[in-house]
C-alpha positions in Angstrom: 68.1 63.7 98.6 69.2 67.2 97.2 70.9 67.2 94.1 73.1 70.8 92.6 71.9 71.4 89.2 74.3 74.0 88.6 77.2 73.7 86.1 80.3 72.8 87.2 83.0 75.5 85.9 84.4 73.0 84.0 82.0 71.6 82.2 80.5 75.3 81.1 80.4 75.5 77.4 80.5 79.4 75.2 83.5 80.6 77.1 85.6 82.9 74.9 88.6 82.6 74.7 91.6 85.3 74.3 93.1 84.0 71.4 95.9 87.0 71.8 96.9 89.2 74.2 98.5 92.5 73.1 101.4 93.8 74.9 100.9 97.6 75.7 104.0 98.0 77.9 104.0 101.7 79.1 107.1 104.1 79.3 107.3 107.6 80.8 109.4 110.2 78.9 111.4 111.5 81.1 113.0 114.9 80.9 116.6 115.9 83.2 117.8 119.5 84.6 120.3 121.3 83.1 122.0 124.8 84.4 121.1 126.0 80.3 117.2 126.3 80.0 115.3 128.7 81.6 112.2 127.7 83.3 110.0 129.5 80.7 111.3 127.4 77.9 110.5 124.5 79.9 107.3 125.1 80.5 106.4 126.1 76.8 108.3 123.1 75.5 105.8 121.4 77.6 102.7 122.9 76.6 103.6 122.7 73.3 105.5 119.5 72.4 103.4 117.4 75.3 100.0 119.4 76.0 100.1 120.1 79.4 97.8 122.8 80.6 100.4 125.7 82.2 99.7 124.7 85.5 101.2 120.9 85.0 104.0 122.2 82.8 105.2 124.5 85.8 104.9 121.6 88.3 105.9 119.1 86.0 109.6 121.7 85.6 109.2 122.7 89.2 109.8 118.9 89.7 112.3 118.8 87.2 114.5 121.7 89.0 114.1 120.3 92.6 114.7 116.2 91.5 117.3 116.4 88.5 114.2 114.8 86.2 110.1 114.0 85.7 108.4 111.9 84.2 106.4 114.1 82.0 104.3 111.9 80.1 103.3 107.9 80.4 102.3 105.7 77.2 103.1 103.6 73.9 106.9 104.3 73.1 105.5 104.8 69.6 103.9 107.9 71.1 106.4 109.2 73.0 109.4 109.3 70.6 108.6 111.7 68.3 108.0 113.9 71.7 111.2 112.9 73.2 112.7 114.3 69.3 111.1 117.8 69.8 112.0 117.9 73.4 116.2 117.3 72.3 115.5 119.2 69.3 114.9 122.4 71.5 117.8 121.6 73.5 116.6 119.6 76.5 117.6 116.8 77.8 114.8 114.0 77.4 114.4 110.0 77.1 111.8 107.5 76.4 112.5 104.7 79.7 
């Protein structure tokens, strides 16, 4: 008779275990059209308050035009606040969602 020597799962031994899990929701900032800024200040806000390359800043506000808002950057809210501050603090209309 042939006999399974291989472990059942449940009677494996040296399994870690994840003692905590870290919650690392993700939010977009999201900036909104006005009939105010020009595209130009857009764009540079974007470059320099976000780092987007030129390209991504003039699709991200081509997008922004066109759709009323974009989200222009994903991640920890932690690290999107202090953008969504210079973004308002230029005069555009921004939130952290």
């Amino acid at each position: 008779m042939w006999m399974n020597t291989l472990p059942k799962p449940w009677e494996e031994e040296g399994v870690d275990v994840l003692e905590e899990v870290e919650d690392k929701e993700e939010h977009d900032l999201m900036v909104f059209n006005d009939e105010v800024n020009t595209f130009d200040w857009v764009i540079d806000t974007l470059i320099d308050v976000c780092g987007h390359s030129p390209e991504q800043a003039e699709q991200c506000t081509i997008l922004i035009h066109y759709k009323g808002k974009c989200s222009v950057k994903k991640g920890a809210f932690e690290e999107l606040a202090p953008m969504r501050n210079a973004i308002c603090n230029r005069g555009i209309s921004a939130e952290v969602i």
